[in-house]
C-alpha positions as CSV (number, residue, x, y, z in Angstrom):
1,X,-41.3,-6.1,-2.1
2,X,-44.2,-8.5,-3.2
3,X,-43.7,-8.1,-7.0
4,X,-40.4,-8.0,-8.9
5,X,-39.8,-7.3,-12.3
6,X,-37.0,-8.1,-14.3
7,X,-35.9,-4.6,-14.7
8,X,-35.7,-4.4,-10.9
9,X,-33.8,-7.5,-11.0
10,X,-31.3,-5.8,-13.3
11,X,-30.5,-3.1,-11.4
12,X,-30.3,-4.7,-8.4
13,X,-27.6,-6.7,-10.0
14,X,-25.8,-4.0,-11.8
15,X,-25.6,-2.7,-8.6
16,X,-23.9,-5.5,-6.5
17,X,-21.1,-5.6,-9.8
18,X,-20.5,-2.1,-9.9
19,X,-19.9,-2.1,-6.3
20,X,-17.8,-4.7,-6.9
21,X,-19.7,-7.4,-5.4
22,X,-19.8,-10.0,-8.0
23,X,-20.3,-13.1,-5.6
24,X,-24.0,-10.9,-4.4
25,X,-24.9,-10.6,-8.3
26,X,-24.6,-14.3,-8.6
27,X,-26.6,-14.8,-5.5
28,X,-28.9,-12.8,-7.0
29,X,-29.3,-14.3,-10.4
30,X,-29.6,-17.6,-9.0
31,X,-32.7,-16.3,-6.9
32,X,-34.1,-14.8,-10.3
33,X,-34.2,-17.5,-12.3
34,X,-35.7,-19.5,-9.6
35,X,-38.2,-17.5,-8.8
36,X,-39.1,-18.1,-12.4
37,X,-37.9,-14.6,-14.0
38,X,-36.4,-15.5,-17.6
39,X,-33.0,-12.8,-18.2
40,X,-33.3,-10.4,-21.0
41,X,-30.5,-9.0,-22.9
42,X,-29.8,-6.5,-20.2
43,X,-29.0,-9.0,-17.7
44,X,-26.7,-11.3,-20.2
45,X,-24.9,-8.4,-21.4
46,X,-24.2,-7.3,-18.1
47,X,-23.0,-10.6,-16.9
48,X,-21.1,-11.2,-20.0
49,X,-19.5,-8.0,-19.6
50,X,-18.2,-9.3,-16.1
51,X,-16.6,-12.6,-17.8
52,X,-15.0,-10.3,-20.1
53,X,-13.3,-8.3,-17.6
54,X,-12.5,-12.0,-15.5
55,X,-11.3,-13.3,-18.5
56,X,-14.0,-15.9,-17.6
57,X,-14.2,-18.2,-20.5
58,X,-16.4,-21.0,-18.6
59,X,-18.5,-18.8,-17.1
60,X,-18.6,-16.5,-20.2
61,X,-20.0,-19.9,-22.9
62,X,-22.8,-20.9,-20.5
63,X,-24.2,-17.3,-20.8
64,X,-24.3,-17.8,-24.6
65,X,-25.9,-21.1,-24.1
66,X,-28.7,-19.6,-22.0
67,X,-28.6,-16.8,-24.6
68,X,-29.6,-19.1,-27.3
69,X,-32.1,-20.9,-25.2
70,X,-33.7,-17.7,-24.4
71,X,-33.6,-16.6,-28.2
72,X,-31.3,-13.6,-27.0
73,X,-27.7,-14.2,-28.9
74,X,-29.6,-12.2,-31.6
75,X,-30.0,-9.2,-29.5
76,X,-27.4,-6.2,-30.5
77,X,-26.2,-5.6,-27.2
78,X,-26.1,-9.5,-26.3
79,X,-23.9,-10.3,-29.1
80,X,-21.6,-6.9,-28.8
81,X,-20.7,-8.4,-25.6
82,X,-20.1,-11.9,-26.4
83,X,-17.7,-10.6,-29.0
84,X,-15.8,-8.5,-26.3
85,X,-15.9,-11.8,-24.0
86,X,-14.3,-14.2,-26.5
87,X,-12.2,-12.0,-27.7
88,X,-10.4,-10.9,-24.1
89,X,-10.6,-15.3,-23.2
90,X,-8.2,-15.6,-26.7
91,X,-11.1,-17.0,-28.6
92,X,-10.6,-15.1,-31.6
93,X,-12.1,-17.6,-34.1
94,X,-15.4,-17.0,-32.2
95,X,-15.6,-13.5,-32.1
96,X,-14.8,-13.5,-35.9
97,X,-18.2,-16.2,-36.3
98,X,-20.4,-13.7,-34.1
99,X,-19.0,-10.7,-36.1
100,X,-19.9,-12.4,-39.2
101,X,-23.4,-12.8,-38.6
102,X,-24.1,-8.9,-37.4
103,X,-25.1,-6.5,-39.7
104,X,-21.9,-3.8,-40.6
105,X,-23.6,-0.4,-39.4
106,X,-23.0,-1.1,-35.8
107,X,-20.3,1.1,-34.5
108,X,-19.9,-0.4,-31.6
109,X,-19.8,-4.2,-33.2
110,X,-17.2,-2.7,-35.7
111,X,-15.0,-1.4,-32.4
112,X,-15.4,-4.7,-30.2
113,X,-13.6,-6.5,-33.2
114,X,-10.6,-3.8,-33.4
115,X,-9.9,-4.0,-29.8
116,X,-10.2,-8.2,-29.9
117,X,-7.6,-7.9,-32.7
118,X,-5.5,-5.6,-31.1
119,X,-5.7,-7.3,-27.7
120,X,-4.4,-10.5,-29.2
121,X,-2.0,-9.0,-31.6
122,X,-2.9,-9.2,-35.3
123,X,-2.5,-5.7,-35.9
124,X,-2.9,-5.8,-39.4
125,X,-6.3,-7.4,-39.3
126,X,-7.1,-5.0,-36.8
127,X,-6.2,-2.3,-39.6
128,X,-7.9,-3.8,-41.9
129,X,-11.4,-3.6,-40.1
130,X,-10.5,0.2,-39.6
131,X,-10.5,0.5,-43.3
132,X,-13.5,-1.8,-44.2
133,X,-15.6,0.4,-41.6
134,X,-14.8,3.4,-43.3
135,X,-15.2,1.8,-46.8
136,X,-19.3,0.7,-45.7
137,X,-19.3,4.4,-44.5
138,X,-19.2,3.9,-40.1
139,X,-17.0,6.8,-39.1
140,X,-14.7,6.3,-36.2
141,X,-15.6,7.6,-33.1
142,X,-13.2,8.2,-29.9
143,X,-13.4,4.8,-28.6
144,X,-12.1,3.4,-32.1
145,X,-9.2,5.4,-32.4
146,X,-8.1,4.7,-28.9
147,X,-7.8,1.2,-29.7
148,X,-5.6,1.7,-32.7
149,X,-3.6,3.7,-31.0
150,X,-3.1,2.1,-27.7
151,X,-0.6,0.4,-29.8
152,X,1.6,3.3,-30.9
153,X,3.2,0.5,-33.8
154,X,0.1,1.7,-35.4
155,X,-0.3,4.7,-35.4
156,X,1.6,5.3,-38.6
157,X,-0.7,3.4,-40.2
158,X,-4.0,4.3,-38.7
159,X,-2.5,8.0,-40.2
160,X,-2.3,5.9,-44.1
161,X,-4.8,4.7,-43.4
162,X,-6.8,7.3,-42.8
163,X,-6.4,9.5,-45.9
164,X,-7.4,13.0,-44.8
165,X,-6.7,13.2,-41.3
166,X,-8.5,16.0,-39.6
167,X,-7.8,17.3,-36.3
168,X,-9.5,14.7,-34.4
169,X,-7.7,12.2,-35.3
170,X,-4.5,13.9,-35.2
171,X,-5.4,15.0,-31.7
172,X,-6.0,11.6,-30.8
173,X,-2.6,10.6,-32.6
174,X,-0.8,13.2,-30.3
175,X,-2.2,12.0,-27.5
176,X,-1.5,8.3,-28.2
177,X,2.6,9.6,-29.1
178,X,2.7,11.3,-25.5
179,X,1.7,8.5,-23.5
180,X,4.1,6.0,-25.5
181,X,6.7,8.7,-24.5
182,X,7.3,9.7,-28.0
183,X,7.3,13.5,-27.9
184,X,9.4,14.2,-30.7
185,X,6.2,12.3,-32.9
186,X,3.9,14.4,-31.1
187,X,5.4,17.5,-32.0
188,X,5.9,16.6,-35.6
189,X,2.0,16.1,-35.8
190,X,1.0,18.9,-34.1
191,X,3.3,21.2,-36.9
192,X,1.7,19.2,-39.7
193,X,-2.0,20.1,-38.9
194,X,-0.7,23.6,-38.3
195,X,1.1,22.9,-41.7
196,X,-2.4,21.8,-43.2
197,X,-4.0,25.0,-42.0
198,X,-6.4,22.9,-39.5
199,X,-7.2,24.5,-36.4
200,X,-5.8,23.0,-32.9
201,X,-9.0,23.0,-30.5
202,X,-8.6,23.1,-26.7
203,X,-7.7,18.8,-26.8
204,X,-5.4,18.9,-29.6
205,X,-3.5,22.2,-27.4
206,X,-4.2,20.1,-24.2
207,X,-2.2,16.7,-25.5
208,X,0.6,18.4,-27.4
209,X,1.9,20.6,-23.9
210,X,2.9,17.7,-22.0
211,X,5.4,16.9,-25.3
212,X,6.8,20.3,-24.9
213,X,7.3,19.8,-21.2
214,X,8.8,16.4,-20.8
215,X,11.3,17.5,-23.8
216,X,11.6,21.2,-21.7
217,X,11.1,23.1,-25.2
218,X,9.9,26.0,-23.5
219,X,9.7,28.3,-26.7
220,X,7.4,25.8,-28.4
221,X,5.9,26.3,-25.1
222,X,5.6,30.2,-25.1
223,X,4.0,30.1,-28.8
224,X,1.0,27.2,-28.3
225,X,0.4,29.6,-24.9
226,X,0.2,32.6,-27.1
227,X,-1.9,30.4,-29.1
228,X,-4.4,29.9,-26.3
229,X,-4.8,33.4,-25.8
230,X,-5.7,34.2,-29.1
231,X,-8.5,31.6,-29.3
232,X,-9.7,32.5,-26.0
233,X,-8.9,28.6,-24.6
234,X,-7.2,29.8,-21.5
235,X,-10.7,29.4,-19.4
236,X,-10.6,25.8,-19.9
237,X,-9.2,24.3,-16.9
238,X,-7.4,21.0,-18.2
239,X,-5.7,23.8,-20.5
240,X,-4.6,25.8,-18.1
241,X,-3.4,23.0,-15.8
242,X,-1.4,21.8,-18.9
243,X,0.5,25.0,-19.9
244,X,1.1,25.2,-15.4
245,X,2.4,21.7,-15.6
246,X,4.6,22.6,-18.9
247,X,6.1,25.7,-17.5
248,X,7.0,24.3,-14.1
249,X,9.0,21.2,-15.6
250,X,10.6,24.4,-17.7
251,X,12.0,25.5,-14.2
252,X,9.8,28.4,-14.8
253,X,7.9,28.7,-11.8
254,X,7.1,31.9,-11.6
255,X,4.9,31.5,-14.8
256,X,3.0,28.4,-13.5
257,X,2.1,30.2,-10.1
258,X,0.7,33.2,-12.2
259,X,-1.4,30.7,-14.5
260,X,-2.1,28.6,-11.3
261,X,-3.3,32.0,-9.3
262,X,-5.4,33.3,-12.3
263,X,-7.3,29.8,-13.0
264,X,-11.1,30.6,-11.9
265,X,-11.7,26.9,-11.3
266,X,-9.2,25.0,-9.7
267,X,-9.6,21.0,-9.3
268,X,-7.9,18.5,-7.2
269,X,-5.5,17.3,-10.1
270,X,-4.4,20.7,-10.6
271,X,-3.3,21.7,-7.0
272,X,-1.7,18.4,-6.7
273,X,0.2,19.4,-9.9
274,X,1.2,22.9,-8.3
275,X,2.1,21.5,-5.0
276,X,4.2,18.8,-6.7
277,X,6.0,21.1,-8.5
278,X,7.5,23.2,-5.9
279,X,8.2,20.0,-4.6
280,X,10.2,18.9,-7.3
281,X,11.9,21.9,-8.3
282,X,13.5,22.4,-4.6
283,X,10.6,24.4,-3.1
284,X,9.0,23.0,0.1
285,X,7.9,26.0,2.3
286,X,6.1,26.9,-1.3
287,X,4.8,23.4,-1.6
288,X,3.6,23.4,2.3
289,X,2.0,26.5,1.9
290,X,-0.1,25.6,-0.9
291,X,-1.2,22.5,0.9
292,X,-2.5,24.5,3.8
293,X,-4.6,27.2,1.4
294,X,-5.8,23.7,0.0
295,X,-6.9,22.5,2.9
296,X,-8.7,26.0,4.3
297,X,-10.5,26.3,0.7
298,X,-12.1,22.6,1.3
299,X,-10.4,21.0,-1.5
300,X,-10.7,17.2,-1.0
301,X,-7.5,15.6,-1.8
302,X,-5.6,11.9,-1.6
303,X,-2.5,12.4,-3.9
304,X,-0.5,14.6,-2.3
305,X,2.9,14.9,-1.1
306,X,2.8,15.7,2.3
307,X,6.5,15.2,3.6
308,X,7.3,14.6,7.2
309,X,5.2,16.5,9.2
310,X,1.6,15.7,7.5
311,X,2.5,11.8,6.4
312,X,0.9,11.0,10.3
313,X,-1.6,12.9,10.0
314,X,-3.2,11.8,6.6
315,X,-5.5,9.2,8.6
316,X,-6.0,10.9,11.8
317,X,-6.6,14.3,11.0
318,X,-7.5,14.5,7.2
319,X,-8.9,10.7,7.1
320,X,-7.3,9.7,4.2
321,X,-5.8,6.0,3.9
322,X,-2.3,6.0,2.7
323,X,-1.4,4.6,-0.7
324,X,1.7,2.8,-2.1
325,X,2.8,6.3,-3.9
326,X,2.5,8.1,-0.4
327,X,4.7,5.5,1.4
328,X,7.4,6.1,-1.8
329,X,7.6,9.8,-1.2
330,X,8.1,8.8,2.7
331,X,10.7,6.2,1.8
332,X,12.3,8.7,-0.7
333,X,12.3,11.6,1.8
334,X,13.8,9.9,4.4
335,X,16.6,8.6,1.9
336,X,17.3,11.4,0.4
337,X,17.8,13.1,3.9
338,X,20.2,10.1,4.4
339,X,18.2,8.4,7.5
340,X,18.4,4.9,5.8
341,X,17.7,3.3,8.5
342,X,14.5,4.9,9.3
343,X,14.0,4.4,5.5
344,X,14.1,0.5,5.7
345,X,12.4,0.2,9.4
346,X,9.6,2.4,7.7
347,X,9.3,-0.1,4.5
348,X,9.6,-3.2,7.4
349,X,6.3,-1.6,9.0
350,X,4.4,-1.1,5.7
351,X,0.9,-2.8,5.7
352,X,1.1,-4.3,2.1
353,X,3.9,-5.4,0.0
354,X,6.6,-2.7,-1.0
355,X,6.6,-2.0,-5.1
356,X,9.3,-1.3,-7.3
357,X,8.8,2.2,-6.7
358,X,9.7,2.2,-3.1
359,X,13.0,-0.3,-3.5
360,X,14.1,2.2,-6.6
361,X,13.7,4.7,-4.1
362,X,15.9,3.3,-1.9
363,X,18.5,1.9,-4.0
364,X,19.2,5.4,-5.1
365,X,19.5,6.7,-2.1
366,X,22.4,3.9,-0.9
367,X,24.1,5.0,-4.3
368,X,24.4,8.5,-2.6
369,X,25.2,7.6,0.6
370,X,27.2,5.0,0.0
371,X,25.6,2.1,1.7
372,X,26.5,-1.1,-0.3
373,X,24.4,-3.2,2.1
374,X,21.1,-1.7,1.8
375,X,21.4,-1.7,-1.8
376,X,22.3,-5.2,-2.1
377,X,18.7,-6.0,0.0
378,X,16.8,-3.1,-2.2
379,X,18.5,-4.8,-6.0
380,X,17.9,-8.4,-4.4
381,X,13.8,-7.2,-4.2
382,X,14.2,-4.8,-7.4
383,X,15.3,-7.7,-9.6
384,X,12.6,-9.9,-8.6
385,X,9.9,-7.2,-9.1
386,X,10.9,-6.0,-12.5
387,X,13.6,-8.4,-13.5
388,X,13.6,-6.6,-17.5
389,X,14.7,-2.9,-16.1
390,X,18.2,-2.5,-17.2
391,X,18.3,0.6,-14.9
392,X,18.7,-1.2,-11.5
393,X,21.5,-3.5,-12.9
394,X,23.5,-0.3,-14.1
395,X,22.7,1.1,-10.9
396,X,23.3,-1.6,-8.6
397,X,26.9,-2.2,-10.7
398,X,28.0,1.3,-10.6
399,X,27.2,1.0,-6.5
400,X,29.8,-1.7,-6.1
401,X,32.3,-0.6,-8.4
402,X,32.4,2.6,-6.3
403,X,33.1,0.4,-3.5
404,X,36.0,-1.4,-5.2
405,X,34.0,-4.7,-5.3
406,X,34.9,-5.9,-8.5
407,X,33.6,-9.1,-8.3
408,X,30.0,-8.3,-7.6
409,X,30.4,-5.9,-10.7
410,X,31.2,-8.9,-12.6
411,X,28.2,-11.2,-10.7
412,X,25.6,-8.3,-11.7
413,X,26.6,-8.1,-15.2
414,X,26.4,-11.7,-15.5
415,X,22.9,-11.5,-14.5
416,X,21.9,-9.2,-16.1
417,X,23.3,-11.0,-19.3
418,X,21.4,-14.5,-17.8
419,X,18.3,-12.5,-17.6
420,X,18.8,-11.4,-21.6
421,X,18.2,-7.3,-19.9
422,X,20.2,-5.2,-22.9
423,X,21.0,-1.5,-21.0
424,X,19.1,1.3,-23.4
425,X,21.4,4.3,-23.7
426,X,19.9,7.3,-22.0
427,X,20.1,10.5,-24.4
428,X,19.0,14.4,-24.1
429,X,18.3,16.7,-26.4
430,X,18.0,20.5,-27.0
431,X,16.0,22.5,-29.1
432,X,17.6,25.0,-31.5
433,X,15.9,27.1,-34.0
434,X,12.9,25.0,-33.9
435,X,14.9,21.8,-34.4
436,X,15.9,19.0,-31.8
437,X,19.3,17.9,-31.7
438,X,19.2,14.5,-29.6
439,X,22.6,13.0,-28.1
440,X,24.0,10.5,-25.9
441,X,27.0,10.8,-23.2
442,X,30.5,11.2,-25.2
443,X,29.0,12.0,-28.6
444,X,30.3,12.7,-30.9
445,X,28.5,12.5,-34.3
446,X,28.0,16.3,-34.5
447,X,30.1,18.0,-37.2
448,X,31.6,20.7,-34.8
449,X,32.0,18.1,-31.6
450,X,35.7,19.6,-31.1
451,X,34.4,22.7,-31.2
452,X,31.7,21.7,-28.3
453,X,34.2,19.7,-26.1
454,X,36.9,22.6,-26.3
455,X,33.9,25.0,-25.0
456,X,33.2,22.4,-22.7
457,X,36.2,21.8,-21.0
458,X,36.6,25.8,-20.8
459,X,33.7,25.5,-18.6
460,X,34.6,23.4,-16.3
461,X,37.9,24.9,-15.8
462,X,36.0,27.8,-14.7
463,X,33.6,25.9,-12.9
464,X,36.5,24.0,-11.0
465,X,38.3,28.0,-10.0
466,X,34.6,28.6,-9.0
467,X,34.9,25.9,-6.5
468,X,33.2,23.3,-7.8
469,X,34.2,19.7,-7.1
470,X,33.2,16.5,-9.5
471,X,31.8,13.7,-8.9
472,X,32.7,10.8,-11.5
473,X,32.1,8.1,-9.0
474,X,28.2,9.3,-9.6
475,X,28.5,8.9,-13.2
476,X,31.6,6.6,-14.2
477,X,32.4,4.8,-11.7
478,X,36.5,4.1,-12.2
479,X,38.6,0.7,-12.1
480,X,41.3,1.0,-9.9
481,X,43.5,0.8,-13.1
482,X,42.7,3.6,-14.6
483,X,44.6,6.6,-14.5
484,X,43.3,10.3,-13.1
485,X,43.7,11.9,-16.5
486,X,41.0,9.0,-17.6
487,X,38.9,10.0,-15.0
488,X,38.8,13.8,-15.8
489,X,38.0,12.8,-19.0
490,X,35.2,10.7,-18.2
491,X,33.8,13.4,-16.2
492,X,33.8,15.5,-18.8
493,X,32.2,13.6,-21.0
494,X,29.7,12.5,-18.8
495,X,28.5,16.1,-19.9
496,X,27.1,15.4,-23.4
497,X,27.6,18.2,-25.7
498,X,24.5,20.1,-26.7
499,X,24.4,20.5,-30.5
């Protein structure tokens, strides 16, 4: 072209970074400048948005200093980004000077500085700007309350905060509580608005399903879903796909494959959610099946799990480049069908670096099977990966105290004790007239626990006349020491009474 403008400059360099090509969009700002074309604040913010992503402190100043040579750092959008920039590089002090000299109705100025402080950890300054904003009358939008929340220590006090919460934020709170696993919360907030006579919209029913599903309170369930139908929300799709996905970790099946067959639109996330649930709950014909409809309606898809038979055929059929997750479910299937050998040959052959994901895999799979080798290789790579998970250290000791060798036990403890990894107890829970009872293995803090373990053992007497046949070496693994009537015990407290 025989003229360019800075404009076209821009986009030609928005381009290059979007498509990731960072290197090109230096090339061509280089070429810019010396063809004699001065930046505006689109091309520094741009940049500058870059070295905040990089973490790119160097890079990041000399924008600023061309900024002020230009006359740009007073620009809104120049100075929102420098903010971000110093603020991601640990260069708090500066983002504070910058937010000092900007005016306080900017939104987005006011949300740069809450995600700076959050980022680097003074939480209560951060809740401190989330109060002045409100005091010189910004509202919080989406983006503010994310930040807050990303941290779910603060939630709590983003609700103080707050005052009156309405059911935005409390939809955002819910959210926030499901993705820090903390379902219970969720729950709790989602009965107060009720509580507060607000009305739940489509994303406040949306975030509080997944509680009810990953804590399998199915009546809860039944009652949002009759909740939906009554404010005619069941045409939304990420509704729908959230009471399927609710239903099916219920082991209610049935139910998701009606609400799965009467959904009008159907995207990629929510087949892969159907098809991953008959996977799950011990249906693979079903799970194949809908794979095949998916494939003959022209869905596009890249996260599914395919299983012996389509794994091959992902790239040379379908096209689709294998990711990490899809070499897990490989690794998985063939451990679970106890070909560990084909297992660990398949992980030798991988193209990039196995993950936690695909070791766990396998390390469960040699506590199964019983093969004390494989898991040493799999903890060995498990406890470099993700040296803090108490889980593989439990797992890997209980794996050689089933094989009587007591002095690795002792080894794996130690290091685990080296490493400062404390083991969290693992607890369940059960819902009873709208309350949940949570409980760890052996409990016994509930007032009728007699009563419950007396019941219990009943039940497996039957089970045992029934032809069933324990497994404590699954659970408790047993020192040679200890006596048979210990290890019936254990077994039956390895089933946690349900209060």
């Amino acid at each position: 072209m025989a003229e360019r403008d800075c404009v076209l400059w821009n986009v030609m360099m928005n381009g290059c970074i979007k498509s990731g090509d960072v290197t090109g969009a230096v090339g061509l700002f280089q070429h810019m400048r010396a063809s004699g074309y001065k930046p505006n604040f689109a091309t520094l913010a741009c940049f500058l948005s870059v070295c905040a992503t990089e973490a790119d402190l160097l890079s990041g100043v000399q924008l600023h200093s061309l900024a002020v040579k230009c006359g740009l750092e007073p620009e809104v959008a120049v100075i929102n980004t420098l903010l971000s920039m110093y603020a991601k590089c640990g260069c708090l002090d500066d983002s504070w000077r910058l937010f000092d000299l900007m005016p306080r109705d900017d939104l987005v100025t006011w949300n740069g500085m809450i995600s700076g402080c959050i980022q680097n950890g003074l939480l209560d300054d951060a809740l401190g700007l989330f109060c002045d904003m409100q005091k010189s009358g910004v509202q919080p939008d989406s983006v503010t309350l994310a930040s807050l929340l990303g941290d779910v220590r603060m939630a709590q006090n983003v609700y103080d905060a707050a005052g009156a919460i309405d059911v935005v934020i409390g939809s955002t709170m819910i959210s926030g509580y499901v993705l820090n696993g903390m379902s219970e919360e969720a729950m709790q907030m989602f009965r107060y608005l009720l509580e507060q006579r607000m009305k739940p919209n489509a994303v406040t029913v949306a975030s509080v399903l997944p509680a009810c599903a990953s804590m399998a309170t199915m009546k809860l369930g039944q009652e949002i879903h009759g909740y939906v139908l009554r404010n005619a929300y069941e045409g939304k799709c990420y509704v729908e796909s959230a009471l399927m996905d609710m239903y099916a970790k219920c082991g209610r099946l049935n139910l998701s494959r009606y609400i799965f067959s009467k959904m009008s639109v159907k995207d990629e996330v929510t087949w892969n959610s159907m098809i991953s649930s008959f996977s799950q709950n011990g249906e693979p014909e079903e799970a194949l099946d809908l794979f095949r409809q998916m494939s003959i309606e022209g869905i596009k898809y890249n996260n599914v799990e395919e299983g012996f038979r389509l794994f091959r055929c992902m790239t040379n059929e379908y096209q689709i480049e294998p990711r990490m997750e899809h070499f897990a479910c490989m690794v998985d299937l063939y451990s679970r069908s106890g070909k560990l050998d084909k297992a660990i040959q398949f992980i030798a052959d991988m193209p990039f670096k196995p993950d936690a994901g695909i070791w766990g895999a396998l390390l469960h799979a040699c506590r199964v099977h019983r093969n004390v080798e494989l898991a040493d290789i799999a903890s060995q790579e498990l406890f470099k990966l993700d040296p803090s998970n108490s889980g593989y250290y439990v797992l890997m000791s209980n794996i050689n105290a089933v094989a009587g060798r007591w002095d690795s036990v002792s080894k794996v403890r130690r290091l685990m004790k080296d490493n400062k990894v404390q083991k969290i107890p693992g607890y369940s829970w059960v819902d009873v007239n709208n309350s949940s009872h949570l409980f760890v293995a052996a409990d016994k803090s509930h007032p009728d626990s007699e009563d419950i373990y007396m019941s219990l053992k009943s039940l497996i007497q039957e089970l045992r006349e029934e032809g069933y046949v324990p497994r404590p070496d699954l659970c408790h693994p047993m020192h040679p020491d200890n006596s048979a009537q210990v290890q019936f015990n254990q077994t039956i407290q390895s089933y946690a009474p349900s209060h």
